[in-house]
C-alpha positions as CSV (number, residue, x, y, z in Angstrom):
1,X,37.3,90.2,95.4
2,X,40.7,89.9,94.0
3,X,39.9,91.8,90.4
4,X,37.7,94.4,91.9
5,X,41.0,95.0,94.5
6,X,43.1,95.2,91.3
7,X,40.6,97.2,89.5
8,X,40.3,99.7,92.5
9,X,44.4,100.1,92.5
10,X,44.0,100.8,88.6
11,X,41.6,103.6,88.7
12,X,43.8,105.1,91.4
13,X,47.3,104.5,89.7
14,X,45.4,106.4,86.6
15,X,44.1,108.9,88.7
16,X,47.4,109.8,90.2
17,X,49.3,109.6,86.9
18,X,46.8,112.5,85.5
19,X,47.0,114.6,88.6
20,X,51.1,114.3,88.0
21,X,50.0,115.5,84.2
22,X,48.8,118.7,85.8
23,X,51.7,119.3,87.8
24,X,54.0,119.0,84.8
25,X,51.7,120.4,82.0
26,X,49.6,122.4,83.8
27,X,45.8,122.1,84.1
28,X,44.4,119.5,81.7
29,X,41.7,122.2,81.2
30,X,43.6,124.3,78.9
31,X,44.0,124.3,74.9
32,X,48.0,123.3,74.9
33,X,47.1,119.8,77.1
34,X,43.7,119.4,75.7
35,X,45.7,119.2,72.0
36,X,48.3,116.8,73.5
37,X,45.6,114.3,74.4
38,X,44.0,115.0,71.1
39,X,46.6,114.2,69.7
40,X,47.4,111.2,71.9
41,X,44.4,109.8,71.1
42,X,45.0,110.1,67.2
43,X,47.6,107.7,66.9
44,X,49.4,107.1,70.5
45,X,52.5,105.3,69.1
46,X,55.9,107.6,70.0
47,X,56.7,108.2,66.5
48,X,54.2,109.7,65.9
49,X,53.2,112.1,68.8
50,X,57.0,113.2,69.6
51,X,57.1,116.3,68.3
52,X,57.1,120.3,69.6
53,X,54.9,120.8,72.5
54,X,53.9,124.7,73.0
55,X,55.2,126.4,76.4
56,X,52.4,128.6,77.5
57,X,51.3,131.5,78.5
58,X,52.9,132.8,74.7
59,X,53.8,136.2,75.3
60,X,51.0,138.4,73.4
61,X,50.6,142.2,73.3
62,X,52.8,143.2,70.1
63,X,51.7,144.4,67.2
64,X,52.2,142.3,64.2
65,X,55.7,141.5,65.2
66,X,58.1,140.6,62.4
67,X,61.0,139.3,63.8
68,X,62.6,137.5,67.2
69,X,66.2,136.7,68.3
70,X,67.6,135.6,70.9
71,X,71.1,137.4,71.8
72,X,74.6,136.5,72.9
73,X,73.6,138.5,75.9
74,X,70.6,135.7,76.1
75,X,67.9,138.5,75.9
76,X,64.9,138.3,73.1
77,X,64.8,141.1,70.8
78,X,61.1,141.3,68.6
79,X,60.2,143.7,66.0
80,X,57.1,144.9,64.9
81,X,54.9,147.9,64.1
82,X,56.1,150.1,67.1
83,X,59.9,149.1,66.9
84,X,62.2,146.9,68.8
85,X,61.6,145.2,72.0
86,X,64.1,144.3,74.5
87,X,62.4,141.3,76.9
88,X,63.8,138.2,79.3
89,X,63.6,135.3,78.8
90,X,62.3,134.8,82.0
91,X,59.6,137.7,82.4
92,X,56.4,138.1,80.1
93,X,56.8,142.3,79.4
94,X,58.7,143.9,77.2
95,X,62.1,145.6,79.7
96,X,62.6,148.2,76.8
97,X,61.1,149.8,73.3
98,X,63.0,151.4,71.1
99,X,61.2,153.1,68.1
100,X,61.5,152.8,64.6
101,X,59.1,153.0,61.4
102,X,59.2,149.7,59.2
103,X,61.1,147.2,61.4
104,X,61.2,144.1,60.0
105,X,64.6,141.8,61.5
106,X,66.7,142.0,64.9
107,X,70.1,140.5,65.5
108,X,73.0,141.0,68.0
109,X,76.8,140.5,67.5
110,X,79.0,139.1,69.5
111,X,79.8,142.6,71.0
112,X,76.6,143.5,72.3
113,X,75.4,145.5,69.3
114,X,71.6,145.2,68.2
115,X,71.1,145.6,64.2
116,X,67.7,146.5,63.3
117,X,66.6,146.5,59.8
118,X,63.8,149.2,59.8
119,X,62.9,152.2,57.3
120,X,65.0,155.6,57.4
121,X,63.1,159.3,56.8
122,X,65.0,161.9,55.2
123,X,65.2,165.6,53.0
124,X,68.3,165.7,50.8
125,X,68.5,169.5,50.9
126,X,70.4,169.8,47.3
127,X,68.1,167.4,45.8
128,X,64.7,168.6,46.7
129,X,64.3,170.3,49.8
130,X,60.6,170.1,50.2
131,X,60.7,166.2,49.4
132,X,60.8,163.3,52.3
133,X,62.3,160.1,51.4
134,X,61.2,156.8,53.0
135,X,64.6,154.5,52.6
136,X,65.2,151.2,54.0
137,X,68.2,151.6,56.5
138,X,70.4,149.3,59.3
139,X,70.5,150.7,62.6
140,X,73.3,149.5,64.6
141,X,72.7,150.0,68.8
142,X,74.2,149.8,71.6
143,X,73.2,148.9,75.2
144,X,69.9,147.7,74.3
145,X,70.0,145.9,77.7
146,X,70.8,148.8,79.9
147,X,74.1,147.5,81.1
148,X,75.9,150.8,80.9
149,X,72.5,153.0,81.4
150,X,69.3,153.4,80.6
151,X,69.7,154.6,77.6
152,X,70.6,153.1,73.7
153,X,73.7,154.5,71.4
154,X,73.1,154.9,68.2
155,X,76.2,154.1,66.4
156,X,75.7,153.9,62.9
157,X,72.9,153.5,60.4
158,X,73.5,152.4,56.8
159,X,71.1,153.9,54.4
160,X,70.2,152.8,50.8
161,X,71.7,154.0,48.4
162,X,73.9,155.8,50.1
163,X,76.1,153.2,52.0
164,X,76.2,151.2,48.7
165,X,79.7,151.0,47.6
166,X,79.0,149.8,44.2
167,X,77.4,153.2,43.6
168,X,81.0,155.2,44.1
169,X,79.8,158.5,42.7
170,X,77.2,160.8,44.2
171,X,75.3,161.0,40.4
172,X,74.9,157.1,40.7
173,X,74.0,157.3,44.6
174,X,71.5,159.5,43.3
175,X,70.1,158.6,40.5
176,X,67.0,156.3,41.2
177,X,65.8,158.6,43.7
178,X,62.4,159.9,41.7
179,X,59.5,160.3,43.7
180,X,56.6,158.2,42.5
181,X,58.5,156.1,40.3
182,X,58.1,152.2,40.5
183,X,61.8,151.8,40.0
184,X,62.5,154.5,42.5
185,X,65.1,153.8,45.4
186,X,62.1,153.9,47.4
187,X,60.6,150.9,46.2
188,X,64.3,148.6,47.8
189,X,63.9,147.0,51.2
190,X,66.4,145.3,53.3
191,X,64.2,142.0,54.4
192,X,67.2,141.1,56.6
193,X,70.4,140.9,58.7
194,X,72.9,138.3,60.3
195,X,75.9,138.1,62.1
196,X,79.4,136.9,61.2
197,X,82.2,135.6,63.4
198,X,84.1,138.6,63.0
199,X,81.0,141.1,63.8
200,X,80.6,142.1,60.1
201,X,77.2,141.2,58.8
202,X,75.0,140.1,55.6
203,X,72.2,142.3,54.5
204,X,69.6,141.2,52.2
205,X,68.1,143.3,49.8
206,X,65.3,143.3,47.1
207,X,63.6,145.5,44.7
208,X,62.8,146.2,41.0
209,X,66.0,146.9,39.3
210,X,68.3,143.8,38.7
211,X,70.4,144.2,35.9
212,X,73.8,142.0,35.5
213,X,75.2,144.2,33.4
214,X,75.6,147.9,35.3
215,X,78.3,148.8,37.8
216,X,75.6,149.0,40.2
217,X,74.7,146.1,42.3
218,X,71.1,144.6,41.7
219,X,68.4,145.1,44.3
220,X,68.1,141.7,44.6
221,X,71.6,140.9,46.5
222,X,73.2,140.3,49.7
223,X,75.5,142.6,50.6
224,X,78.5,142.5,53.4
225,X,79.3,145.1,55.7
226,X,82.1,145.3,58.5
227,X,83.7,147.4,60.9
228,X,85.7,150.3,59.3
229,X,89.2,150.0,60.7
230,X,91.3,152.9,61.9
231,X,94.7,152.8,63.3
232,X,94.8,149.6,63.4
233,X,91.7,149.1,65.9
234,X,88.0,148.3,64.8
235,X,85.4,151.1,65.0
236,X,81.6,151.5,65.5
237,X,81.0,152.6,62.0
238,X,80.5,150.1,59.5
239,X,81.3,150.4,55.6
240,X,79.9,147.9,52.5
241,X,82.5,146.0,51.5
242,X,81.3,143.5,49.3
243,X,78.3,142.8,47.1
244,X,77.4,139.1,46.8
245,X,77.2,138.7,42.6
246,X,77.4,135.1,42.4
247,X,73.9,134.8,43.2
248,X,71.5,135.5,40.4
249,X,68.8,137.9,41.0
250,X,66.4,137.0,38.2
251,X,67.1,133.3,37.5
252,X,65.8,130.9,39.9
253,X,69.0,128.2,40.9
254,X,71.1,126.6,43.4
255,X,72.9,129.8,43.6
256,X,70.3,133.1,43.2
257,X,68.4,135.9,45.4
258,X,65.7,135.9,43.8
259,X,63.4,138.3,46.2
260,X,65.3,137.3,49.2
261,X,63.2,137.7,52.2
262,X,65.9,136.4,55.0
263,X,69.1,135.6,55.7
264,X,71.2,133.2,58.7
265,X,74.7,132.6,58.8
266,X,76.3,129.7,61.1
267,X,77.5,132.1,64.1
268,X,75.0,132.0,66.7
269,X,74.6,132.0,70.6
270,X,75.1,130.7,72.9
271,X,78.4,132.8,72.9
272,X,81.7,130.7,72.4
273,X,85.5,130.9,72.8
274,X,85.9,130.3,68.9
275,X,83.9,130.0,66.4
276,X,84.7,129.1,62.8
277,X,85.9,131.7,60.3
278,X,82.8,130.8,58.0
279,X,81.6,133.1,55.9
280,X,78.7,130.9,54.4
281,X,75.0,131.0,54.8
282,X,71.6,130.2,54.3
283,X,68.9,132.2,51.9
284,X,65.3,132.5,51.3
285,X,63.4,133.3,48.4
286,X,60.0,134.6,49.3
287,X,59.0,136.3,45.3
288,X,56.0,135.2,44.5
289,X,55.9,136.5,40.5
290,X,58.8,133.6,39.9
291,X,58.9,130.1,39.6
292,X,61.6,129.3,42.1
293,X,62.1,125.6,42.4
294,X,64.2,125.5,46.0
295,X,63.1,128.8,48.0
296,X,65.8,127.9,50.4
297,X,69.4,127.9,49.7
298,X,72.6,127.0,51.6
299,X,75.6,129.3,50.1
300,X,79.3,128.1,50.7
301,X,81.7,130.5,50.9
302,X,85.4,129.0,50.1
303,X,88.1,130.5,50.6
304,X,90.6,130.0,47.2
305,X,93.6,131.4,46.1
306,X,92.2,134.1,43.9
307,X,90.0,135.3,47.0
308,X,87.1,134.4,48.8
309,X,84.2,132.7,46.5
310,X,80.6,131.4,46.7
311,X,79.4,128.0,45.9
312,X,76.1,125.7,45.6
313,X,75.6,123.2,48.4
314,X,74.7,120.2,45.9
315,X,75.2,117.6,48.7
316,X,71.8,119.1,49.7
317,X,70.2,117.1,46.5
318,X,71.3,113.6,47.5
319,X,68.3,112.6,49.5
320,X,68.1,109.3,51.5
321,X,64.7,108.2,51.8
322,X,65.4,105.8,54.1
323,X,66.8,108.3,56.4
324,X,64.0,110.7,56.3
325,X,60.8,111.4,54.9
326,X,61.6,115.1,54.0
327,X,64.5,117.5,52.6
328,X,65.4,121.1,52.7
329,X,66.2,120.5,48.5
330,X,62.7,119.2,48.1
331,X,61.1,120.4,44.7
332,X,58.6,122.9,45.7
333,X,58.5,122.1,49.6
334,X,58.1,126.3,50.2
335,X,55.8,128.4,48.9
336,X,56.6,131.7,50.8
337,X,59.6,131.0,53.4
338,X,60.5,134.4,54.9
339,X,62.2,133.8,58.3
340,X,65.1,131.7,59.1
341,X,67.4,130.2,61.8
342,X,70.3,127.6,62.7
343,X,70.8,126.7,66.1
344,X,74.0,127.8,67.8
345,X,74.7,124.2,70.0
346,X,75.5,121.0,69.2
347,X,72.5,120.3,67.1
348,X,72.8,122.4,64.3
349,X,69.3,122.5,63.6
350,X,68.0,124.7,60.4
351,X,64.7,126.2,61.2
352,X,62.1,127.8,58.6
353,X,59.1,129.9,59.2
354,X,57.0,129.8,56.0
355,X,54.5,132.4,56.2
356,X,51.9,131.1,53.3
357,X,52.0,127.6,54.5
358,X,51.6,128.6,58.1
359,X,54.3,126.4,59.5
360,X,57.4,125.9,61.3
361,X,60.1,123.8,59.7
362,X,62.9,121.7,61.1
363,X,66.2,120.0,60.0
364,X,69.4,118.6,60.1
365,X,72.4,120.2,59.0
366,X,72.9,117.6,56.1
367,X,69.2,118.8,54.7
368,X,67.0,116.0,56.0
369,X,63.5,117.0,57.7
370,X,63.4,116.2,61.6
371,X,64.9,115.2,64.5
372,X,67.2,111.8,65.7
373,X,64.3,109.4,66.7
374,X,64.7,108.7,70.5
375,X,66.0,105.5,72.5
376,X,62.4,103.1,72.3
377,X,61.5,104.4,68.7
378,X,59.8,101.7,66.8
379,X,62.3,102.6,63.6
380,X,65.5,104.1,64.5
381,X,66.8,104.0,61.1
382,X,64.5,107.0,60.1
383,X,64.1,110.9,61.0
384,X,61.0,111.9,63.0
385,X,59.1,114.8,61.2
386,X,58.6,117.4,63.9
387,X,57.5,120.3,61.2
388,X,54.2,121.6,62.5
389,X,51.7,124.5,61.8
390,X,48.5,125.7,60.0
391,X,46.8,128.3,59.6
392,X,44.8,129.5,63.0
393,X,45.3,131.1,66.4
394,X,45.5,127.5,68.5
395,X,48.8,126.5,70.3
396,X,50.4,124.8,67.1
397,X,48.9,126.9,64.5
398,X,49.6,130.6,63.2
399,X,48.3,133.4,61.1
400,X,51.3,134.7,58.8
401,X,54.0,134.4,60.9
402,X,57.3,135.7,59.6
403,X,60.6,135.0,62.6
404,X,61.7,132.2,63.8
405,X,64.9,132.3,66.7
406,X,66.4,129.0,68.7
407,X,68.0,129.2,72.2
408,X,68.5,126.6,75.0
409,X,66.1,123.7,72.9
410,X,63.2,126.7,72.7
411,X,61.9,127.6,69.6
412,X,60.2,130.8,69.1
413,X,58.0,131.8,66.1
414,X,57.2,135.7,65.7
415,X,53.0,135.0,64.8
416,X,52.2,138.3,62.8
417,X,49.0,137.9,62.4
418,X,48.1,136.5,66.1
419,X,50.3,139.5,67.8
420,X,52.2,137.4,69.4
421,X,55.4,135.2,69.9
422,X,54.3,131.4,70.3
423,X,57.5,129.7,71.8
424,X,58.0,125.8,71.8
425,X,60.0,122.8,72.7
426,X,60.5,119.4,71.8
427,X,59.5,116.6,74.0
428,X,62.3,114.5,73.9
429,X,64.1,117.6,75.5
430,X,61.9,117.6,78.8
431,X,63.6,115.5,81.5
């Protein structure tokens, strides 16, 4: 009598726990939960099944988006086919679009301002006044959220070539721009755009012309752009200051852009007091013609007496197996990395999107894969591998995705090819 009392007790303890599970997760009836227990039922052991855990309903309805951010004003900002979107964090729609052709990445400086890194049409009347040219171009917004109206200022936009400084004469400004031509001006895109500490911003940029030796800055390059000072006071417009050499744009190294696809520098929300004055960032590589043995790059920026200069992070290629099972500098871990992220709080986290792999990667600031194994972990010694995706339209896979932003422990992942933005957290995070 006893055992079928305790028995009874059991099945309702159970019962209650999963009725609890629907209250937290939602109905067990739906794909996120149904992959938990899947997965629960795999191996059940913490180290195993601590991971990301997908917050649904993802917010569907874009077309192929390209990029997402999250801004110091704490809004999301997506690109894709039809432009920029301007949406809450808390609501499912889109507040605001703003049109462009080509948009490809978002970001916001710590002024409000919304860069988007879209294409530019234009007739250059002295040049040929019956031709269009399609040229990639930064747009630089403001009031994106509505704050001082309804409606967006266009303050600047930066067109290539013609907000090149390395290409000080008109004839050289000029002088790729050949309709039809492979190595045509037309044929450069800017793949992407981050912020700095003092509101200038990195640019990356790739094409077909990379020679070392001209006065004119490879395609392949990041280039720097910041407020143009008048009268002592910071303006709207922007002007390119410098052209990032040190990075090679043919050869494959710890320092090179070779077809860099995106770009993230160390300044990120949430918004702070102070933040460093660090100029250094990280890089990927997305060119699939080259053998490129680390596709992501961490570039130091030092400050020295003869000037600002960029260095390797070779503290990335001491790896501590014992510590982790996985490493930023792992020979050949990307294949096509194209969107990139560091998180803005304590953590530091370094997030990759690669889009041929179909997955989302995490890590440390010191390089190693994963996250600090929580309090009851069977090892505690070693990093828990939280990395996750294939290829697929479930809760934890993706179809080409290309962005990847991080705000308030929520990842979110621009899927291209699902049309939509999958957003995530980890479960140690949930209370």
């Amino acid at each position: 009598m006893m055992k079928a009392v305790k028995g009874i007790l059991l099945l309702g303890i159970v019962a209650i726990f999963f009725s609890g599970c629907d209250t937290i997760f939602g109905s067990k009836q739906n794909d996120t939960t149904d992959e938990i227990f899947e997965v629960g039922r795999i191996d059940p052991t913490l180290e195993q099944t601590d991971g990301y855990v997908a917050l649904t309903p993802f917010w569907e309805g874009f077309d192929n988006p390209t990029d997402v951010h999250v801004g110091f004003d704490e809004f999301v900002y997506v690109t894709d086919a039809e432009g920029v979107h301007l949406l809450d964090r808390a609501d499912l729609s889109p507040r605001k679009t703003i049109e462009f052709d080509g948009a490809v990445s978002v970001t916001q400086d710590r002024l409000l301002n919304v860069y988007v890194v879209a294409r530019y049409d234009t007739v250059i009347q002295d040049l040929d006044p019956n031709v269009t040219w399609n040229l990639p171009a930064v747009y630089k917004l403001r009031n994106l959220n509505g704050t001082d109206g309804p409606n967006p200022v266009f303050l600047d936009t930066l067109i290539h070539p013609f907000d090149d400084a390395s290409r000080a004469s008109e004839t050289a400004r000029r002088a790729r721009l050949v309709k039809d031509d492979v190595e045509s001006d037309e044929h450069v895109e800017f793949t992407g755009v981050t912020v700095l500490e003092d509101n200038s911003i990195y640019v990356t940029r790739r094409g077909p012309l990379n020679s070392t030796t001209e006065i004119a800055a490879p395609d392949n390059i990041v280039l720097e752009f910041a407020p143009i000072i008048e009268n002592g006071q910071s303006t709207a417009k922007m002007r390119n200051v410098r052209q990032i050499r040190t990075l090679s744009p043919v050869t494959p190294s710890l320092l090179s852009s070779v077809g860099p696809s995106d770009i993230a520098s160390f300044v990120s929300p949430p918004q702070r007091d102070v933040f460093p004055d660090n100029r250094s960032f990280l890089i990927t590589q997305a060119d699939q013609s080259a053998d490129i043995t680390f596709r992501v790059l961490q570039v130091n920026a030092v400050e020295t007496p003869d000037g600002l200069v960029y260095r390797s992070q070779p503290d990335f290629l001491e790896r501590d197996t014992s510590r982790s099972s996985g490493f930023l500098y792992e020979e050949n871990k990307f294949i096509k990395p194209v969107g990139l992220a560091v998180a803005g709080d304590q953590t530091g986290y370094i997030f990759v999107v690669d889009q041929e792999q179909n997955k989302l990667y995490q890590f440390q600031p010191n390089g190693y894969e994963g996250v600090t194994p929580p309090p009851g972990a069977v090892d505690r010694s070693k990093n828990l591998i939280v990395s996750f995706g294939e290829q697929g339209n479930g809760p934890r896979q993706f179809n080409n995705p290309s962005g990847v932003a991080y705000f308030d422990e929520i990842v979110y992942v621009a899927d291209t090819g699902n049309n939509r933005i999958a957003r995530y957290r980890l479960t140690t995070d949930f209370e």
